[in-house]
PyMOL Python script that loads the backbone (N, CA, C, O; Angstrom):
from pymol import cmd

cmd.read_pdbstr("""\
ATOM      1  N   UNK A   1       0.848  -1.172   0.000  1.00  0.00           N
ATOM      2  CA  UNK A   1       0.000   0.000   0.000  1.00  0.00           C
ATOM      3  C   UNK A   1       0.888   1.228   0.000  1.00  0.00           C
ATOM      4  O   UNK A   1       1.898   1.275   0.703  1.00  0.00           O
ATOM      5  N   UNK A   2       0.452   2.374  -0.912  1.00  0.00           N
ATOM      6  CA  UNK A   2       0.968   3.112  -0.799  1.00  0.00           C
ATOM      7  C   UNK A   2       1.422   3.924   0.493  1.00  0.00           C
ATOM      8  O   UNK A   2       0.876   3.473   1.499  1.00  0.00           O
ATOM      9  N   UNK A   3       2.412   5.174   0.783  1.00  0.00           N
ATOM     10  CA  UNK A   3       2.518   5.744   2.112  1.00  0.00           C
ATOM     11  C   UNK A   3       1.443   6.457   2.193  1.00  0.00           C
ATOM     12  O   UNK A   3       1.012   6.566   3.341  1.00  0.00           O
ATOM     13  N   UNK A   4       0.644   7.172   1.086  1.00  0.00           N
ATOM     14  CA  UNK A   4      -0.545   7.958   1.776  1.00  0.00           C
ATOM     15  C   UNK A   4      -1.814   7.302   2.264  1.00  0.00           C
ATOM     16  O   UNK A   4      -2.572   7.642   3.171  1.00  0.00           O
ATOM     17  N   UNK A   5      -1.860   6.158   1.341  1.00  0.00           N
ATOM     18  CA  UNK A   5      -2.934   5.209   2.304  1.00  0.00           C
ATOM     19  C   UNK A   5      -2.617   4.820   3.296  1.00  0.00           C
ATOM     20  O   UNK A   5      -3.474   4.735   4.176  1.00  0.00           O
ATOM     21  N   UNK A   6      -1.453   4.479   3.527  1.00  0.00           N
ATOM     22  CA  UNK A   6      -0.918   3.809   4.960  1.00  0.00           C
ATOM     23  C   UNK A   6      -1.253   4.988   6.203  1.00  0.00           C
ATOM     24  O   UNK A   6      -1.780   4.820   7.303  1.00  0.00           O
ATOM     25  N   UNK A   7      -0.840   5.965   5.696  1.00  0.00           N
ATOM     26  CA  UNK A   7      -0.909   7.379   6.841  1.00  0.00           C
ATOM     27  C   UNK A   7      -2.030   7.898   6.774  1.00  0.00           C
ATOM     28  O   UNK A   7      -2.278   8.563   7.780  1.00  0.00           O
ATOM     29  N   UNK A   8      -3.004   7.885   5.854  1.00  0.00           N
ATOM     30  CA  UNK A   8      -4.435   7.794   6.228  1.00  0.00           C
ATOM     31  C   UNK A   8      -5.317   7.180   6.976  1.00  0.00           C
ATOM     32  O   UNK A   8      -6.048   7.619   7.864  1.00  0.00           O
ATOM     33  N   UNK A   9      -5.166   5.969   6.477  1.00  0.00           N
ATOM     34  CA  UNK A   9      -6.014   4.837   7.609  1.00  0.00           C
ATOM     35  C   UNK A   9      -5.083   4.011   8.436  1.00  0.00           C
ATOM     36  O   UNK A   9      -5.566   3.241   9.266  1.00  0.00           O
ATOM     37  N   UNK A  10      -3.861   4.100   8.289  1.00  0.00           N
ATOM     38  CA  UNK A  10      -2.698   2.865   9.050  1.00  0.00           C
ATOM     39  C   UNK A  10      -2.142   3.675  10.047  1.00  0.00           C
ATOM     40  O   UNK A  10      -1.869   3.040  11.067  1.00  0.00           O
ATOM     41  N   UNK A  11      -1.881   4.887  10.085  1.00  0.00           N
ATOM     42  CA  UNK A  11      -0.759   5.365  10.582  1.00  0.00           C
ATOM     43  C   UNK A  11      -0.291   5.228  12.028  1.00  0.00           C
ATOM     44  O   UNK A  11      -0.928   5.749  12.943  1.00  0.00           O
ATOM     45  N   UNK A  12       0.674   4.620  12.204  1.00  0.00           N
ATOM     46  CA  UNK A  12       0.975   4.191  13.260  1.00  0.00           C
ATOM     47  C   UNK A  12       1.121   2.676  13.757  1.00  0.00           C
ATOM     48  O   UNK A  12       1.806   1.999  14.524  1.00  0.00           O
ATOM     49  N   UNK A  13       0.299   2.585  13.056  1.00  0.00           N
ATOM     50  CA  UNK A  13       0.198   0.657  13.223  1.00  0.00           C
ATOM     51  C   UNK A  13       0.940  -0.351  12.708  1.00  0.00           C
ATOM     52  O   UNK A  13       1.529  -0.085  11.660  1.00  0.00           O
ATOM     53  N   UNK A  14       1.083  -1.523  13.197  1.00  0.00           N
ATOM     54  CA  UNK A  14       2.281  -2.569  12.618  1.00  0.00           C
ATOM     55  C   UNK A  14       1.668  -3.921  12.106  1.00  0.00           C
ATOM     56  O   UNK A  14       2.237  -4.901  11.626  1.00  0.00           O
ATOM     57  N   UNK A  15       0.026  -3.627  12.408  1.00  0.00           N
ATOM     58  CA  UNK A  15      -0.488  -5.096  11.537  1.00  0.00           C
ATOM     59  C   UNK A  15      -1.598  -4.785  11.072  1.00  0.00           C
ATOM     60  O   UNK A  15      -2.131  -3.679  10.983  1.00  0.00           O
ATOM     61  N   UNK A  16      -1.901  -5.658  10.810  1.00  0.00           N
ATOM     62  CA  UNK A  16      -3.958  -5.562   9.958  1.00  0.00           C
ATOM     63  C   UNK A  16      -4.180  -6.677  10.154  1.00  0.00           C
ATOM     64  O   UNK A  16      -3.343  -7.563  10.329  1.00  0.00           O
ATOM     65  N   UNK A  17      -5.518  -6.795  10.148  1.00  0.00           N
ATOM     66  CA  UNK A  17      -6.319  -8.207   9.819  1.00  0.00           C
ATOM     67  C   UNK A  17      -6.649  -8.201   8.585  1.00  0.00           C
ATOM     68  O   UNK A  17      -7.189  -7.207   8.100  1.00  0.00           O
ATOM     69  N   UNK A  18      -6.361  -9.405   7.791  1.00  0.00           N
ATOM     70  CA  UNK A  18      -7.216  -9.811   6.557  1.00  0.00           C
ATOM     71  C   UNK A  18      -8.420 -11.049   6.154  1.00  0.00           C
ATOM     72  O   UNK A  18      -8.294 -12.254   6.374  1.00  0.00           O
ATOM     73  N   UNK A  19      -9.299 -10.537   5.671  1.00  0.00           N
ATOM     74  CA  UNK A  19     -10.508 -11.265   5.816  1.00  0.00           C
ATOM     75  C   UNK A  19     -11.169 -11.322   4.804  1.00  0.00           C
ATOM     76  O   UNK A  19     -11.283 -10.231   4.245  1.00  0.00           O
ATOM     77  N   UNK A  20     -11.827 -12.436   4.162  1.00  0.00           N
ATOM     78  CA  UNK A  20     -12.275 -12.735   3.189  1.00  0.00           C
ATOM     79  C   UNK A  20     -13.661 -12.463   3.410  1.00  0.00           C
ATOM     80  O   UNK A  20     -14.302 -12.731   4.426  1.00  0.00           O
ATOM     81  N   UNK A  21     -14.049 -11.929   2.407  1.00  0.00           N
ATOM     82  CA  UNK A  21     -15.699 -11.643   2.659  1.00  0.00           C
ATOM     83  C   UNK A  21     -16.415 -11.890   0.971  1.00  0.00           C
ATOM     84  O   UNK A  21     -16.282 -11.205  -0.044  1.00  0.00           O
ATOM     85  N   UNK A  22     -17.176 -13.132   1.215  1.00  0.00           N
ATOM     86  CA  UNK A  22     -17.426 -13.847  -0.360  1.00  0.00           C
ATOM     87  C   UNK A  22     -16.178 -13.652  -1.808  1.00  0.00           C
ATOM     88  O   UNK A  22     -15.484 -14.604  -2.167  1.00  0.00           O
ATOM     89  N   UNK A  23     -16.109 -12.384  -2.417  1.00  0.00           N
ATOM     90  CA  UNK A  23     -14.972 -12.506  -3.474  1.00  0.00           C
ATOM     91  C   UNK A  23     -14.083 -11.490  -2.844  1.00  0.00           C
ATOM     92  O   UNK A  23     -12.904 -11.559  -3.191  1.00  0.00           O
ATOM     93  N   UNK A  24     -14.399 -10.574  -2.003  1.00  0.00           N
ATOM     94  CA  UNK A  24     -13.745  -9.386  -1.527  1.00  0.00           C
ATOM     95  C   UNK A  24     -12.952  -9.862  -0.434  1.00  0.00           C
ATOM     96  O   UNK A  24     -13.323 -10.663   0.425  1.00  0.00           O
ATOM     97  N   UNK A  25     -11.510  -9.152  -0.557  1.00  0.00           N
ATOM     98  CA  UNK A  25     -10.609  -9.080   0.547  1.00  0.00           C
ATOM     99  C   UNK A  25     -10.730  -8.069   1.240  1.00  0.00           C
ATOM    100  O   UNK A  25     -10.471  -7.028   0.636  1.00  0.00           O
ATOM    101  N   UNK A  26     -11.140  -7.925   2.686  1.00  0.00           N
ATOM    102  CA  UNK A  26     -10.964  -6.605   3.316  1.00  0.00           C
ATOM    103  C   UNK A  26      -9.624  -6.881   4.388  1.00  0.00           C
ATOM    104  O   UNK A  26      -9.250  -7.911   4.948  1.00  0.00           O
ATOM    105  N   UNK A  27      -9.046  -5.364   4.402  1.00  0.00           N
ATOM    106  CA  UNK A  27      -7.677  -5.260   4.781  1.00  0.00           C
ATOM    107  C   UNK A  27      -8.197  -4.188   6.205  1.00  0.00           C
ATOM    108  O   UNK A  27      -8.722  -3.139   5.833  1.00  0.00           O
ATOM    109  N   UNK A  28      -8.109  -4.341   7.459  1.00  0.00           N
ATOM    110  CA  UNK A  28      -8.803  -4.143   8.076  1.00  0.00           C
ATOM    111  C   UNK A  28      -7.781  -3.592   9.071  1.00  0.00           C
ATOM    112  O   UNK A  28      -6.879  -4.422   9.189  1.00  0.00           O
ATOM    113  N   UNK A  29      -7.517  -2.245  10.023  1.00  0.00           N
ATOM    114  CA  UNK A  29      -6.336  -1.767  10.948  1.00  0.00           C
ATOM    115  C   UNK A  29      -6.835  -2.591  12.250  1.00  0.00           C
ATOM    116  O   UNK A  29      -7.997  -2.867  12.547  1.00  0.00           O
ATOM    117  N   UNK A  30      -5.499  -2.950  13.030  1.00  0.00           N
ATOM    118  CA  UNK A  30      -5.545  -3.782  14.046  1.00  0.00           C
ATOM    119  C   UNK A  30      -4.742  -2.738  15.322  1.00  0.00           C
ATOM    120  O   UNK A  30      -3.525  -2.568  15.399  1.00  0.00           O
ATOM    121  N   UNK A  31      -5.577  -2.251  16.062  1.00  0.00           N
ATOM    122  CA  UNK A  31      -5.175  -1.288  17.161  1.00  0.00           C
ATOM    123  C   UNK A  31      -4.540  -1.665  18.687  1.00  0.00           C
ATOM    124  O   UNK A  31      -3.895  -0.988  19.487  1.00  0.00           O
ATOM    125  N   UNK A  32      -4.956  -2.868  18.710  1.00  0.00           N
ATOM    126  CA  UNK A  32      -4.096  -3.744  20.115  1.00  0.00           C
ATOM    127  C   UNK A  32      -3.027  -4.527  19.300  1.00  0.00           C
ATOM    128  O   UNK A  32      -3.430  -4.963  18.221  1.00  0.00           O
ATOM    129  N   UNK A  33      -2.386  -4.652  19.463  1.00  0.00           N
ATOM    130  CA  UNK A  33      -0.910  -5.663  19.727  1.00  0.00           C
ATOM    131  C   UNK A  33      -1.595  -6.832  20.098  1.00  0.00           C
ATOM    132  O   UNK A  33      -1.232  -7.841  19.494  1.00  0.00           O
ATOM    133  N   UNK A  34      -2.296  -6.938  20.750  1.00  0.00           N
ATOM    134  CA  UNK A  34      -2.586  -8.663  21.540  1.00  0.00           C
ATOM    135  C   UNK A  34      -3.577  -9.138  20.655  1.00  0.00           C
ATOM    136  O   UNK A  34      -3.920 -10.320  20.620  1.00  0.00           O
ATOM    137  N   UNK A  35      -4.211  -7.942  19.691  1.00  0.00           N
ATOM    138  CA  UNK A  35      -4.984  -8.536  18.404  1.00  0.00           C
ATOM    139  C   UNK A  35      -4.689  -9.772  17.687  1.00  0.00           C
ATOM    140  O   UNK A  35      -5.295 -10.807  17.407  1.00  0.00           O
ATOM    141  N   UNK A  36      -3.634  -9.320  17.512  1.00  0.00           N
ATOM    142  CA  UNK A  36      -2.913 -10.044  16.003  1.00  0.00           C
ATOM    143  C   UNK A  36      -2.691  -9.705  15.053  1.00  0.00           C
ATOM    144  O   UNK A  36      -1.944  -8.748  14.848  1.00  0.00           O
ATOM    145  N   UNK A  37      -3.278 -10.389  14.135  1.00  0.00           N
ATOM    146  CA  UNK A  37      -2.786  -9.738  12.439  1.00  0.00           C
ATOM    147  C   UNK A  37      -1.913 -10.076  11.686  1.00  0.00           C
ATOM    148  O   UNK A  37      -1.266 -11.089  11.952  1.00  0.00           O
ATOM    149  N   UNK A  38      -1.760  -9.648  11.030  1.00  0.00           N
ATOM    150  CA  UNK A  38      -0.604  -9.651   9.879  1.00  0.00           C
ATOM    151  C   UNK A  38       0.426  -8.875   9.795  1.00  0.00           C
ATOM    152  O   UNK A  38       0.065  -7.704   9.909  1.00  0.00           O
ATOM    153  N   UNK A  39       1.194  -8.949   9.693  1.00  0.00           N
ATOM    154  CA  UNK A  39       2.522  -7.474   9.811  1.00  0.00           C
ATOM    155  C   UNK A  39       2.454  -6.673   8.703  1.00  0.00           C
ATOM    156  O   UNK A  39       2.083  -7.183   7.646  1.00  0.00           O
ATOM    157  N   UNK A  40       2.794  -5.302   8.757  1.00  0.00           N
ATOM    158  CA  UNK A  40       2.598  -4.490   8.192  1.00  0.00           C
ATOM    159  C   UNK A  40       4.078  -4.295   7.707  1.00  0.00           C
ATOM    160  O   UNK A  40       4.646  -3.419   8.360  1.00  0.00           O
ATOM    161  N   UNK A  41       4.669  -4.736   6.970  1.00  0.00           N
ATOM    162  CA  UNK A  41       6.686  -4.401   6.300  1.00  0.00           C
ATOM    163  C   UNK A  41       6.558  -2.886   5.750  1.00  0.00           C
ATOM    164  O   UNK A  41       5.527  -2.444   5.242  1.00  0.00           O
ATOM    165  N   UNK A  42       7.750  -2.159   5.925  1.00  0.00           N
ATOM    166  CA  UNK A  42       8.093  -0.999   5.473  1.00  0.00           C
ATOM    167  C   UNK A  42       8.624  -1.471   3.919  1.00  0.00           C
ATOM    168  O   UNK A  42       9.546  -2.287   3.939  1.00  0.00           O
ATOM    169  N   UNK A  43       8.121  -1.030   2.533  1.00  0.00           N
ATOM    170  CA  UNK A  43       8.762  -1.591   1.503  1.00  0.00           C
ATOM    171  C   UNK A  43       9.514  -0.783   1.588  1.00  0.00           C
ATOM    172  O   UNK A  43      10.428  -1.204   2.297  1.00  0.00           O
ATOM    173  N   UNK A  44       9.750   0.479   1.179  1.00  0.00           N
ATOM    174  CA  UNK A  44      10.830   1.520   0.762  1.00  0.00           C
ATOM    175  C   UNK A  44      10.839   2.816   1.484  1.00  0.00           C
ATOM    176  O   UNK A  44       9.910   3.332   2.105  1.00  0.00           O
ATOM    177  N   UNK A  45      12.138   3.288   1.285  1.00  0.00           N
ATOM    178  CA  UNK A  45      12.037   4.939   1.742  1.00  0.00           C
ATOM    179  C   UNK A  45      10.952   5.641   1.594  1.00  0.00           C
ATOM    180  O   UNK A  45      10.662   6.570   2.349  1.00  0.00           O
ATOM    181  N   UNK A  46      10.283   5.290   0.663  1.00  0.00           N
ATOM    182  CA  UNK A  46       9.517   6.642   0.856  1.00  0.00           C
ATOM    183  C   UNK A  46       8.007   6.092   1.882  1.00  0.00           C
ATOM    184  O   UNK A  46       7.123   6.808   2.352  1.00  0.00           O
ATOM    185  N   UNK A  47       8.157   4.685   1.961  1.00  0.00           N
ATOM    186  CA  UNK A  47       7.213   4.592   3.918  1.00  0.00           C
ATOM    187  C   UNK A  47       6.136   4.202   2.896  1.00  0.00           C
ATOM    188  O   UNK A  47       5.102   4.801   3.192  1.00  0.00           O
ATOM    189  N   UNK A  48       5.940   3.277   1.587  1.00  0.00           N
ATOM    190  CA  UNK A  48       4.886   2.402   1.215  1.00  0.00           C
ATOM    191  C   UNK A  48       5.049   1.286   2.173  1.00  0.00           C
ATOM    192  O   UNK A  48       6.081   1.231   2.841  1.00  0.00           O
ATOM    193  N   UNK A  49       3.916   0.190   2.329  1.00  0.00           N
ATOM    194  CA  UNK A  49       4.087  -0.602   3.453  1.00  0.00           C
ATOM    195  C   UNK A  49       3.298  -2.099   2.200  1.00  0.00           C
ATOM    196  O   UNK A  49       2.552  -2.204   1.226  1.00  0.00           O
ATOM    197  N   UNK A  50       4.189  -3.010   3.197  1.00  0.00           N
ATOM    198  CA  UNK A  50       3.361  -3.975   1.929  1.00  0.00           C
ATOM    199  C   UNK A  50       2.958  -5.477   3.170  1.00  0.00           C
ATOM    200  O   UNK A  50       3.837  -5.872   3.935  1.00  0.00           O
ATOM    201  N   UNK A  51       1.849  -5.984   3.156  1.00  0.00           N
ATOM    202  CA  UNK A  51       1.374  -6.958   4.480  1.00  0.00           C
ATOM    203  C   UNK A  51       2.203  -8.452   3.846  1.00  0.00           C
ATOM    204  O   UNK A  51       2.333  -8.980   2.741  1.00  0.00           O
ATOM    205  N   UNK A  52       2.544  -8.673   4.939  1.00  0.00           N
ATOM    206  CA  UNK A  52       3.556 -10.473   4.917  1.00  0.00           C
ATOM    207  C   UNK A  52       2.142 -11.099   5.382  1.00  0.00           C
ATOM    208  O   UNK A  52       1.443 -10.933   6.382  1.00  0.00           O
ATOM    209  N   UNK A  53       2.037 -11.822   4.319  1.00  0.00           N
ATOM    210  CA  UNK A  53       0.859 -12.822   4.699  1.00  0.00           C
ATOM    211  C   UNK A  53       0.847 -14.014   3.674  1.00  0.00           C
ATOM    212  O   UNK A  53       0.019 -14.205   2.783  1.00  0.00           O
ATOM    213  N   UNK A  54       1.812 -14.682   3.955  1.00  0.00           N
ATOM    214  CA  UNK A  54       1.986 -15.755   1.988  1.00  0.00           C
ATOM    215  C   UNK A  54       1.207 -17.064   2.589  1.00  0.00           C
ATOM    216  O   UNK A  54       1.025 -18.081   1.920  1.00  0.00           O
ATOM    217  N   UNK A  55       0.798 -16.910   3.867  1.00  0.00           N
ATOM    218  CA  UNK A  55      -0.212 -18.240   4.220  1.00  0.00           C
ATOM    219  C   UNK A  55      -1.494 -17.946   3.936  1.00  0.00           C
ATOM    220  O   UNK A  55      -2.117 -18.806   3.312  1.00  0.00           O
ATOM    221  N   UNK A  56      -2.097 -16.863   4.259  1.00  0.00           N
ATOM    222  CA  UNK A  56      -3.516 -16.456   3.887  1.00  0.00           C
ATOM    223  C   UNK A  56      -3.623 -16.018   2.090  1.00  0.00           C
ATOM    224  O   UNK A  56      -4.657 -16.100   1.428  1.00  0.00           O
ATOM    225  N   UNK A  57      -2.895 -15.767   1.812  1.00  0.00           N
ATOM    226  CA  UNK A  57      -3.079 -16.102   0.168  1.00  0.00           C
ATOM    227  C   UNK A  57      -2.976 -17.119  -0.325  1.00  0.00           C
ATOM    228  O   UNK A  57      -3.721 -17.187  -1.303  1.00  0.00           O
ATOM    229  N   UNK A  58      -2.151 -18.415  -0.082  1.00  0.00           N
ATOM    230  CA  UNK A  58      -1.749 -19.659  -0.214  1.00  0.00           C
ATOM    231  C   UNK A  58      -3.118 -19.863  -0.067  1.00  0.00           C
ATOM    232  O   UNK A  58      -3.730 -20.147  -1.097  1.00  0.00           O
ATOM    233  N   UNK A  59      -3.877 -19.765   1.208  1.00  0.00           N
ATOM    234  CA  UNK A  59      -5.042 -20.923   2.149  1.00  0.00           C
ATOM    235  C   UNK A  59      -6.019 -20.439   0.952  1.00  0.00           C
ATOM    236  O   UNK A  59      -6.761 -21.380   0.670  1.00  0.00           O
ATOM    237  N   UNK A  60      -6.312 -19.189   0.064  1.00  0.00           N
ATOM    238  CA  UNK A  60      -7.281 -18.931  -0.628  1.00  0.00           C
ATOM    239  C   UNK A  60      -7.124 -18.566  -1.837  1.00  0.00           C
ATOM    240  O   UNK A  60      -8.001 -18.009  -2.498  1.00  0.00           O
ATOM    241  N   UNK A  61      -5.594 -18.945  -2.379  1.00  0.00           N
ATOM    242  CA  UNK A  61      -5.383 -19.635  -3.597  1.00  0.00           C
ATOM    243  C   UNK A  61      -5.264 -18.088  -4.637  1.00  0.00           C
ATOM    244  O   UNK A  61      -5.726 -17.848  -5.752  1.00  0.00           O
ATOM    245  N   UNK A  62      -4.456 -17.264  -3.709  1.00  0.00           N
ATOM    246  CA  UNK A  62      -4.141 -15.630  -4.294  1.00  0.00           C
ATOM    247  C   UNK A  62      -2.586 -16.016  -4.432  1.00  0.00           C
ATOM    248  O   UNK A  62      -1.861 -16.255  -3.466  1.00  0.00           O
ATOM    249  N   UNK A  63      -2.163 -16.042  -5.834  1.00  0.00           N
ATOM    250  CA  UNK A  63      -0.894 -15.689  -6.446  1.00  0.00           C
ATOM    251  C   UNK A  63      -0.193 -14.173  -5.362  1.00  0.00           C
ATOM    252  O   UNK A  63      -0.905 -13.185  -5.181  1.00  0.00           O
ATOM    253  N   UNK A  64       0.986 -14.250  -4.872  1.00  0.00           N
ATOM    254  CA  UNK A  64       1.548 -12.921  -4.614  1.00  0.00           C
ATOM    255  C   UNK A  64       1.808 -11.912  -5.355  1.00  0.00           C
ATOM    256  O   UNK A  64       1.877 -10.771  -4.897  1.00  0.00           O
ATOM    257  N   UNK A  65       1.943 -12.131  -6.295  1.00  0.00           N
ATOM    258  CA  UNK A  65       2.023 -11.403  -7.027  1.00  0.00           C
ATOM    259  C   UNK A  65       1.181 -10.386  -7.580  1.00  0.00           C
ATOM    260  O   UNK A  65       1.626  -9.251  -7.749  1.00  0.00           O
ATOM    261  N   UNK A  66       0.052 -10.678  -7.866  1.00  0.00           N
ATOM    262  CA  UNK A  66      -1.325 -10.756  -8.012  1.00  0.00           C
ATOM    263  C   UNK A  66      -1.928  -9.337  -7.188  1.00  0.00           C
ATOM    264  O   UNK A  66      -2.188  -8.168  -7.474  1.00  0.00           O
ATOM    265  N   UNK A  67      -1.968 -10.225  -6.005  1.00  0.00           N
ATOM    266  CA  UNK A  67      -2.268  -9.623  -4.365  1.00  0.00           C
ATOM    267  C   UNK A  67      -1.960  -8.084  -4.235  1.00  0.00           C
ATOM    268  O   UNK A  67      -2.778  -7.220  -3.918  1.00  0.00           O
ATOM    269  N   UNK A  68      -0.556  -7.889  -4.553  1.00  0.00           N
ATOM    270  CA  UNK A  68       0.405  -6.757  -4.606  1.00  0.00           C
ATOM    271  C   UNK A  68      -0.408  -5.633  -5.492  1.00  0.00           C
ATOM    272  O   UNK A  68      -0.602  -4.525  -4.993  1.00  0.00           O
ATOM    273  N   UNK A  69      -0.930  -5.972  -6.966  1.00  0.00           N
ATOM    274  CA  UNK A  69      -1.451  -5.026  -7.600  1.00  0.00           C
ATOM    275  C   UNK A  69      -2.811  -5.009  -7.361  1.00  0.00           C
ATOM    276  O   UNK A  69      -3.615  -4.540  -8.166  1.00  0.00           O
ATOM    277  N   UNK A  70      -3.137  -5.538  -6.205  1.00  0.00           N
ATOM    278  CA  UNK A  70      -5.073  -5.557  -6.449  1.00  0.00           C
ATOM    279  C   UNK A  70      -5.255  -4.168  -6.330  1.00  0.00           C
ATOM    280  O   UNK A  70      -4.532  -3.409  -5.685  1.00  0.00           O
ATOM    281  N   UNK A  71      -6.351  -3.843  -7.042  1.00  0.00           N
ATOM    282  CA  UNK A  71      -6.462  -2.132  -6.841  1.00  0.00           C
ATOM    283  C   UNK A  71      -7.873  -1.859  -4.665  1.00  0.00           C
ATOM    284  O   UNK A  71      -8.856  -2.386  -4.146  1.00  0.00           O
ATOM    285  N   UNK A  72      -7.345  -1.263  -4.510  1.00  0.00           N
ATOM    286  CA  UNK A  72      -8.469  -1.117  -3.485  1.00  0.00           C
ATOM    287  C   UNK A  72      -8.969   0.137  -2.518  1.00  0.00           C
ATOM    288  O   UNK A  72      -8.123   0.970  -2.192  1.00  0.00           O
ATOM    289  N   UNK A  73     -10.238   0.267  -2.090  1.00  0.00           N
ATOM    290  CA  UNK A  73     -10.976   1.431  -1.695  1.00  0.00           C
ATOM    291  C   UNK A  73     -11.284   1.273  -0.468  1.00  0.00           C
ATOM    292  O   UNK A  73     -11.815   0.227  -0.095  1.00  0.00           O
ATOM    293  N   UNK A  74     -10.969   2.426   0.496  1.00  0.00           N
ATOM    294  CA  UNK A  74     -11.977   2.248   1.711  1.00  0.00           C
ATOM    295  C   UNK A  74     -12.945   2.259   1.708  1.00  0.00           C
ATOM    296  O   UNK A  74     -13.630   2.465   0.706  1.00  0.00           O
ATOM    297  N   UNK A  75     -13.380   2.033   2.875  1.00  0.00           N
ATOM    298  CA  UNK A  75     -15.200   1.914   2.888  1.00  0.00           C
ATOM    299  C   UNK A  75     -15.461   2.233   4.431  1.00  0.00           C
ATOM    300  O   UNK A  75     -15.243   1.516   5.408  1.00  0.00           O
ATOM    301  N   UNK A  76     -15.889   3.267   4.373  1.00  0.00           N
ATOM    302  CA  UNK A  76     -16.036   3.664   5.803  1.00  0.00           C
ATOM    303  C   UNK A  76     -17.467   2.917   6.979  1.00  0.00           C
ATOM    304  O   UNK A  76     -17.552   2.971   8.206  1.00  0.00           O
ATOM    305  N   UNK A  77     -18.324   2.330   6.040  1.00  0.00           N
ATOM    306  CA  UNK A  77     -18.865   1.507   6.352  1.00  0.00           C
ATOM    307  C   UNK A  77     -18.193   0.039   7.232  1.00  0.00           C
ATOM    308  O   UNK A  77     -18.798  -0.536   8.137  1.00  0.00           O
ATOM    309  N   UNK A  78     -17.264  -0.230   6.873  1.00  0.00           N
ATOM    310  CA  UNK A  78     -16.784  -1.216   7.254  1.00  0.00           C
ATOM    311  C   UNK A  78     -15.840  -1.085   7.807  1.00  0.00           C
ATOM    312  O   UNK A  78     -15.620  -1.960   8.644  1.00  0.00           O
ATOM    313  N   UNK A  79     -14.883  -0.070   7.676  1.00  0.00           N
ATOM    314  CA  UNK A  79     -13.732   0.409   8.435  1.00  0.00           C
ATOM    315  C   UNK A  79     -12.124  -0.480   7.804  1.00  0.00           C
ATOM    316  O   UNK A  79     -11.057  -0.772   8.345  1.00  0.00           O
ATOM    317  N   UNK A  80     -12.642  -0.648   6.548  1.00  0.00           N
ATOM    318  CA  UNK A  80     -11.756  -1.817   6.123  1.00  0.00           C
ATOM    319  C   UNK A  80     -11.121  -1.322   4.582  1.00  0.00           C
ATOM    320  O   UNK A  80     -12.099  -1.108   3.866  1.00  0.00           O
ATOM    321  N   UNK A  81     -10.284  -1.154   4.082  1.00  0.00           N
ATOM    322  CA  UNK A  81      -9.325  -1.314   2.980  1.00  0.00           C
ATOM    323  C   UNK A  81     -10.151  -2.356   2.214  1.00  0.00           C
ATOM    324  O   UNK A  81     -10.268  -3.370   2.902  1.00  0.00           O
ATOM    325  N   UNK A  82     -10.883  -2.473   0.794  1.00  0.00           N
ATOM    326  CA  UNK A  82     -11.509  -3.456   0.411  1.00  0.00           C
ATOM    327  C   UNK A  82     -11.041  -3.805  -1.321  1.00  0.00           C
ATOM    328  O   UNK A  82     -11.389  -3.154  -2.306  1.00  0.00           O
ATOM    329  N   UNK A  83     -10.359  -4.754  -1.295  1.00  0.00           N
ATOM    330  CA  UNK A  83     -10.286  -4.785  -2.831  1.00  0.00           C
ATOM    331  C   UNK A  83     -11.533  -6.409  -2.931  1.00  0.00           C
ATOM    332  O   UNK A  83     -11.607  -7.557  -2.492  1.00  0.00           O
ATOM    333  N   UNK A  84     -12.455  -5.246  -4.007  1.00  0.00           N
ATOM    334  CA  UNK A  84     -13.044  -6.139  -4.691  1.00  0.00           C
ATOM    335  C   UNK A  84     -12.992  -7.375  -5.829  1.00  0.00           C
ATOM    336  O   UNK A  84     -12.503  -7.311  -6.957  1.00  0.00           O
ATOM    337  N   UNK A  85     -13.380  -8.053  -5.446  1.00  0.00           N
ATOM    338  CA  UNK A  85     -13.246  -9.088  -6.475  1.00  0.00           C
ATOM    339  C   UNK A  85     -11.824  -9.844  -6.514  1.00  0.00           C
ATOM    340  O   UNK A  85     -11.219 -10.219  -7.519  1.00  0.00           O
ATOM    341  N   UNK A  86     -11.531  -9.944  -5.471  1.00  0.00           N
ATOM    342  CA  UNK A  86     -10.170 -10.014  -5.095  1.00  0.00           C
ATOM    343  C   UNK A  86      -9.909 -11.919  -5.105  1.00  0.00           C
ATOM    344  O   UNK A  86      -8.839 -12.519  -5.000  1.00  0.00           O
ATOM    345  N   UNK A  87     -10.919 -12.332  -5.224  1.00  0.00           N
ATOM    346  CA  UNK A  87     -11.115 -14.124  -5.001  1.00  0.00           C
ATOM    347  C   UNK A  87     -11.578 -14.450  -6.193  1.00  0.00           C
ATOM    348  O   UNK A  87     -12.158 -15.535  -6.165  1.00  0.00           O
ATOM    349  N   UNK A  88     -11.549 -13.824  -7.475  1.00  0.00           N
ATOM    350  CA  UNK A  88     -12.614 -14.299  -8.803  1.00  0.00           C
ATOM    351  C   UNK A  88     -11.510 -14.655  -9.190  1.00  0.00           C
ATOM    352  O   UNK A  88     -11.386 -15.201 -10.286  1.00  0.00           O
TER     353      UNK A  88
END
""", "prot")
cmd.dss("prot")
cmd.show_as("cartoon", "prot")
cmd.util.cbc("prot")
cmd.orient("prot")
C-alpha cells in the first residue's frame, strides 16, 4: 500500500487483519498488539508498506504477485481497505 494510504487509515500501526468476505478481501487496521494480524513491512524509503501474509493467500489460492497489484478502496462503512473481487 501506498505511504498515503498507509498514513491515512494505518498510521501508526504494525499489523492488519485480513478477511475474506465472499470474493472481496478486506484489509482491516488492528489497534491492540494482543490482536494479532498480519505485519505491516516498510517496503521503501519513501514509507509504502506492503502486508507479509503468503499463508492467507496460499489458504485462498491468491498468487503474490497478483495480491500486490489488487487495486483497493476504503469503505467507511466497514472500516476496512476493500479490494473487490479479489477471489474471482
Amino acid at each position: 500500500m501506498s505511504h498515503e494510504t498507509y498514513d491515512c487509515y494505518f498510521a501508526g500501526l504494525e499489523a492488519v487483519i485480513l478477511l475474506r468476505r465472499a470474493d472481496d478481501l478486506w484489509i482491516m487496521p488492528v489497534r491492540h498488539a494482543a490482536a494479532g494480524g498480519y505485519l505491516l513491512k516498510r517496503r521503501n524509503s519513501q514509507g509504502d508498506r506492503v502486508v507479509h501474509a503468503p499463508d492467507f493467500l496460499r489458504e485462498h489460492g491468491v498468487d503474490e504477485s497478483v495480491a500486490s497489484q489488487l487495486p483497493v478502496a476504503w469503505s467507511h462503512e466497514a472500516g476496512a481497505l476493500i479490494a473487490a473481487d479479489a477471489f474471482l
